[in-house]
C-alpha positions as CSV (number, residue, x, y, z in Angstrom):
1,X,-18.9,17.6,17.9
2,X,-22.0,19.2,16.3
3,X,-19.8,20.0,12.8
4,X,-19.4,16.6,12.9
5,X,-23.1,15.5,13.6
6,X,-24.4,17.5,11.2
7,X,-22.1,16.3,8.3
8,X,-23.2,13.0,9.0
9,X,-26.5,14.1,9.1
10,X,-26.1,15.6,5.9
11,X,-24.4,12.5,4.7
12,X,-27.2,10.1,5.3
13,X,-29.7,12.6,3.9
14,X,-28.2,12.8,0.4
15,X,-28.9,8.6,0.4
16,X,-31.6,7.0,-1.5
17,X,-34.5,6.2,1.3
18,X,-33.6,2.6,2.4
19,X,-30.0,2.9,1.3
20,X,-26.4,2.2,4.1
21,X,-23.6,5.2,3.5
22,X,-20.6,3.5,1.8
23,X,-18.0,2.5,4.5
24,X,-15.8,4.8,2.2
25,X,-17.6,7.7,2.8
26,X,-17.8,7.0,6.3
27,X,-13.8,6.4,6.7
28,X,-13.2,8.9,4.0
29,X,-14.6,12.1,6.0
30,X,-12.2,11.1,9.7
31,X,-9.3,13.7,9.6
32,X,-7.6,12.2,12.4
33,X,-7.2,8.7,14.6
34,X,-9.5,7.7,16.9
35,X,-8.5,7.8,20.4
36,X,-7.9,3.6,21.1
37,X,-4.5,1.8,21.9
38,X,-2.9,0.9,18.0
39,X,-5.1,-2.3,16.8
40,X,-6.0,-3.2,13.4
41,X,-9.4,-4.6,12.9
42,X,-10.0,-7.3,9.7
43,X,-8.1,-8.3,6.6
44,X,-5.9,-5.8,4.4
45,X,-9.3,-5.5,2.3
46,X,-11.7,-5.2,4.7
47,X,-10.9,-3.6,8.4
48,X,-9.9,-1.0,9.8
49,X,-7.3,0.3,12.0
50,X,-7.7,2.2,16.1
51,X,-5.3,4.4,17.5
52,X,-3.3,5.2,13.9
53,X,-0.4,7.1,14.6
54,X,0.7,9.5,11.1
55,X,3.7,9.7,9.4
56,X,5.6,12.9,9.8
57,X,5.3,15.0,6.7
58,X,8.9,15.3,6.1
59,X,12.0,13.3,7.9
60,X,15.3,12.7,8.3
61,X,15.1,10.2,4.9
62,X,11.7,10.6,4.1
63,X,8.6,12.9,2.6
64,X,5.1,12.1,2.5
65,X,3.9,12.6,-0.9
66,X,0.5,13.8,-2.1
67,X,-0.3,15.2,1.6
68,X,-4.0,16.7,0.4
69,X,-4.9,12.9,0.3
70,X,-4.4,12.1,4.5
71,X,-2.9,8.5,3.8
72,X,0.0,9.2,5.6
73,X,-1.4,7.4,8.7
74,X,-0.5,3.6,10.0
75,X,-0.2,1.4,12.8
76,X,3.0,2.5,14.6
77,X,5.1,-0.4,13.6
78,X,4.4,1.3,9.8
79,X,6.6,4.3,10.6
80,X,9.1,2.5,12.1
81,X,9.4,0.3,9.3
82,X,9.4,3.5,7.1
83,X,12.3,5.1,9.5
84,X,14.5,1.7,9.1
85,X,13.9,1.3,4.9
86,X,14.5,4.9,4.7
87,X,17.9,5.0,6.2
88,X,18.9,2.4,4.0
89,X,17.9,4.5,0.7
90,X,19.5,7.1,1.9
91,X,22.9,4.9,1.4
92,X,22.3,4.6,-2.3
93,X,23.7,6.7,-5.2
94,X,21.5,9.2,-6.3
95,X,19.1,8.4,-2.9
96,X,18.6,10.9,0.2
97,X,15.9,8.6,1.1
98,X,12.3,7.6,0.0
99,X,9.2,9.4,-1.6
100,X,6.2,7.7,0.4
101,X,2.6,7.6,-1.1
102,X,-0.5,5.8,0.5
103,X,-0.1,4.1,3.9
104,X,-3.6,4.5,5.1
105,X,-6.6,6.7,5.9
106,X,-6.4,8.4,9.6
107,X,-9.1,4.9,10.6
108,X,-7.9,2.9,7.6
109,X,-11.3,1.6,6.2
110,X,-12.1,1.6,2.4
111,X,-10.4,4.4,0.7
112,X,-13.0,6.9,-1.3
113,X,-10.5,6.4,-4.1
114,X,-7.8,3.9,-5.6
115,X,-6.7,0.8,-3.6
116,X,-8.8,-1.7,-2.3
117,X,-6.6,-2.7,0.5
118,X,-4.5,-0.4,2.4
119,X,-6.7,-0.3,5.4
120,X,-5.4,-2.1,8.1
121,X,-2.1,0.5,8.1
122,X,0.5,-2.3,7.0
123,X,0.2,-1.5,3.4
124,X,2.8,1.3,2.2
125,X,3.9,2.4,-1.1
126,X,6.9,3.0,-1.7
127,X,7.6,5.9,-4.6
128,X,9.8,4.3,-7.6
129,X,11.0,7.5,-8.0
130,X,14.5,8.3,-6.0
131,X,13.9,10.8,-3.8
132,X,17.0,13.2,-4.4
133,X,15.4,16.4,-2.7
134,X,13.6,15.9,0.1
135,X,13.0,19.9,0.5
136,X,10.0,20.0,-1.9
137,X,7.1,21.5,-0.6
138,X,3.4,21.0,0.2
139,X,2.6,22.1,-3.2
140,X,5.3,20.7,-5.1
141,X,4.6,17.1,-3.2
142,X,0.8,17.4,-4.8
143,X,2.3,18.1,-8.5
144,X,5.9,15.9,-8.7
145,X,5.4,12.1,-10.5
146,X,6.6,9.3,-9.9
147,X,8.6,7.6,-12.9
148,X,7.6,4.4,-14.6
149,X,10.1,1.4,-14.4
150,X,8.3,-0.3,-17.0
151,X,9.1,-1.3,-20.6
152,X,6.6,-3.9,-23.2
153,X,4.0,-3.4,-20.7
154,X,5.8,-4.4,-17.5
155,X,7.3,-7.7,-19.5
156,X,10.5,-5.5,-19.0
157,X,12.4,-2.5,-16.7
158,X,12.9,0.9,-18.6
159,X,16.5,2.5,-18.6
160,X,15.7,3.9,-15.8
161,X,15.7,1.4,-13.4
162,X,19.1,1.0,-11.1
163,X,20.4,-1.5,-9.5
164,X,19.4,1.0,-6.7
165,X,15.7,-0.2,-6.8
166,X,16.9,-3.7,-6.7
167,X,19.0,-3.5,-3.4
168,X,16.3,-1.0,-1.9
169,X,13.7,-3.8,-2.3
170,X,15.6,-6.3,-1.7
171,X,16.3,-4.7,1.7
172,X,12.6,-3.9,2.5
173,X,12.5,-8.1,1.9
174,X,14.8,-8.8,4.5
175,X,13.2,-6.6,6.8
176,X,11.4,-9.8,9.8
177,X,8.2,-7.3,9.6
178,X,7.8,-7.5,5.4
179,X,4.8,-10.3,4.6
180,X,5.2,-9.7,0.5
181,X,5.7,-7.0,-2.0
182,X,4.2,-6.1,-4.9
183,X,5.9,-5.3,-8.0
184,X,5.4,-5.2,-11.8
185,X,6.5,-8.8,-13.1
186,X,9.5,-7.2,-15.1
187,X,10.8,-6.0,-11.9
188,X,11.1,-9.0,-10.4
189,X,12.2,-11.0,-13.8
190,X,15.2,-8.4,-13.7
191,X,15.8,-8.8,-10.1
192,X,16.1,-12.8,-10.2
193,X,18.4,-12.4,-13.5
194,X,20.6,-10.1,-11.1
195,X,20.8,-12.1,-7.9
196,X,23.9,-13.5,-7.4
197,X,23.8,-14.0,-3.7
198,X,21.4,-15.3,-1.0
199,X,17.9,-15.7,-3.0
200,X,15.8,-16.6,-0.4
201,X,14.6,-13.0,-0.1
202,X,12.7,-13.3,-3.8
203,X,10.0,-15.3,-2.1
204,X,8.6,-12.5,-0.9
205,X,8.8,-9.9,-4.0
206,X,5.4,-11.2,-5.8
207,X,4.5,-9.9,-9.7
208,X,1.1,-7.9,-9.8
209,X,0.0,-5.8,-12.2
210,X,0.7,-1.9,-12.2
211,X,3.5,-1.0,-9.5
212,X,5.7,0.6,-11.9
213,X,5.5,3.5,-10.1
214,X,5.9,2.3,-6.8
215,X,6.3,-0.9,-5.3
216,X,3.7,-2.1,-2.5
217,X,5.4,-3.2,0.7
218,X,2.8,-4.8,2.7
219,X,3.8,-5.8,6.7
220,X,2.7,-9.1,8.4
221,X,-0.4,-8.5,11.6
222,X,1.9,-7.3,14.5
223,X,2.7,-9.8,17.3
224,X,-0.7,-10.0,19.7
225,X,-2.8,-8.2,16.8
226,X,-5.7,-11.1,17.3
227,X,-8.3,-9.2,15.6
228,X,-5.5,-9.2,12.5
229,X,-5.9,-11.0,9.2
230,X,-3.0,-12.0,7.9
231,X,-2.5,-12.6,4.1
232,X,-1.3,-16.7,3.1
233,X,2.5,-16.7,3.0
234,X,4.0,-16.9,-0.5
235,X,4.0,-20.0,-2.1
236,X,7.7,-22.0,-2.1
237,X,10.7,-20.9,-3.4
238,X,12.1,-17.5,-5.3
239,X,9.1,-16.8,-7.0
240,X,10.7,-16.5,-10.2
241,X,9.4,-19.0,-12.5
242,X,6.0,-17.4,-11.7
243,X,7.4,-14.3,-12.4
244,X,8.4,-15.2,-15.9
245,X,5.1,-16.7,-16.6
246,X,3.5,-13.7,-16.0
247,X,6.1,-12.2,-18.4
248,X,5.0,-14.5,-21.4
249,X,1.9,-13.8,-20.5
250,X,2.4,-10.5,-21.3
251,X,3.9,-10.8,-24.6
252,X,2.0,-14.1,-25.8
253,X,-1.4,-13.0,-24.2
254,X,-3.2,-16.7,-23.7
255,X,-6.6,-16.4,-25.8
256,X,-10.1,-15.6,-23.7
257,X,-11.4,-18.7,-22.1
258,X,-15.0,-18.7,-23.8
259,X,-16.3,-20.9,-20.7
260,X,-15.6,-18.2,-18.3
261,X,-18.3,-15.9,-16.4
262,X,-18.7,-13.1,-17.2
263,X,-16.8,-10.6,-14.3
264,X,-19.3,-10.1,-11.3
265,X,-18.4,-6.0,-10.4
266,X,-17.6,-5.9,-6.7
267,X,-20.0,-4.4,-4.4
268,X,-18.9,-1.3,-2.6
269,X,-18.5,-1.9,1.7
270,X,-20.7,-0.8,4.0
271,X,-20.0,-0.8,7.9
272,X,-22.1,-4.4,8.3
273,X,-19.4,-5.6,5.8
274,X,-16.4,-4.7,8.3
275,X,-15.7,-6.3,11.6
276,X,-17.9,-5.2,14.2
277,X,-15.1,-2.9,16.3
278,X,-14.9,-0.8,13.4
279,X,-17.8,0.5,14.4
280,X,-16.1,1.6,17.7
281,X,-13.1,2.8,15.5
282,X,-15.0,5.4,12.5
283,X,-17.1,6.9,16.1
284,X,-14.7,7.5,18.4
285,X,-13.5,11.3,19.1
């Protein structure tokens, strides 16, 4: 209790007179859960999440990749879904199971580094990567890669995509606990071109841009969760003629808009931004 006192002390000491810490730094410096029954707090952007349960570093079909980081935590419907995905990997050529990167922070919250979502615990990504050994190590885990999909900027996949990584997300799609994916528009170009059977499944792989090296499962607010933010549902349909604009997009960039404003650069969170329990949440034991 005092360690932790006096590093927040020493926290709010290095701050400009007059200044808030950074919700960041705040969620950034928890090690572990708080003790509160599973909830998550706000929006996949801005919350926070109680009683996080964390991923076991290595499973049955599973490792957690790049353990120095702590995002191996979630709400507990998060591992489950990891346990269930997994398993079906594990059936593919070439798969034992999955390579999992960032779930979320031990309190979700904003991340010191990288995403701007993920804090909820319902965001998981999902290593492109097949994960043929999963023996490796602490260290090894902190210096393996992923490997790129992507080809023409993500207008296309690489050779190195399988139909492995279409029937893997195609299965996280069908999972009843899946809101959307996120994947690079080539991806899901490819995927649509390869569908031959029930496409009602597309609607929920969406383009965005990276996610070459991992694709971005995100999970709708669990049953009850009132304090949970859920995302809109996709638009209509398969998704792919979105897709393919994106793709044209890519290789026929449209010309700047000479009306538009100039970008406004987002404001980094602090605590006041967040709903109010995650104040309850970053103190707690």
């Amino acid at each position: 209790m005092i360690l932790r006192i006096l590093s927040i002390v020493a926290l709010l000491a290095a701050l400009p007179a007059g200044a808030e810490p950074l919700a960041k730094e705040l969620f950034g410096a928890k090690r572990g859960a708080s003790v509160h029954k599973p909830e998550p707090f706000g929006s996949y952007a801005k919350g926070c999440v109680a009683g996080a349960v964390q991923l076991p570093e290595t499973g049955p079909t599973w490792q957690a990749m790049r353990l120095s980081r702590n995002r191996n935590w979630g709400y507990p419907e998060t591992v489950r879904f990891i346990e269930r995905l997994s398993k079906k990997a594990a059936r593919q050529p070439g798969w034992n199971g999955l390579y999992i990167g960032d779930i979320s922070q031990p309190r979700g919250g904003p991340m010191l580094t990288g995403h701007r979502s993920h804090q909820i615990g319902l965001d998981i990504d999902v290593w492109m990567r097949p994960a043929d050994n999963l023996r490796l190590s602490r260290k090894a885990r902190e210096e393996i890669s992923s490997i790129s999909m992507r080809r023409a900027k993500g207008a296309f996949v690489n050779s190195a995509w399988t139909r492995a990584h279409h029937e893997i997300i195609k299965a996280a799609a069908k999972d009843k606990a899946v809101a959307r994916i996120f994947v690079f528009p080539g991806a899901k170009v490819q995927m649509c071109n390869d569908e031959k059977g029930n496409r009602n499944w597309l609607r929920k792989v969406r383009p965005w841009w990276g996610h070459h090296y991992h694709f971005h499962v995100r999970l709708n607010c669990p049953r009850g969760a009132s304090n949970c933010v859920n995302q809109a549902p996709p638009p209509p349909g398969d998704g792919c003629a979105d897709a393919e604009r994106w793709v044209r997009d890519i290789l026929n960039p449209p010309p700047p808009d000479p009306n538009a404003p100039p970008p406004v650069p987002r404001r980094e969170y602090v605590m006041a931004d967040l709903p109010r329990a995650c104040s309850a949440v970053l103190s707690s034991r």
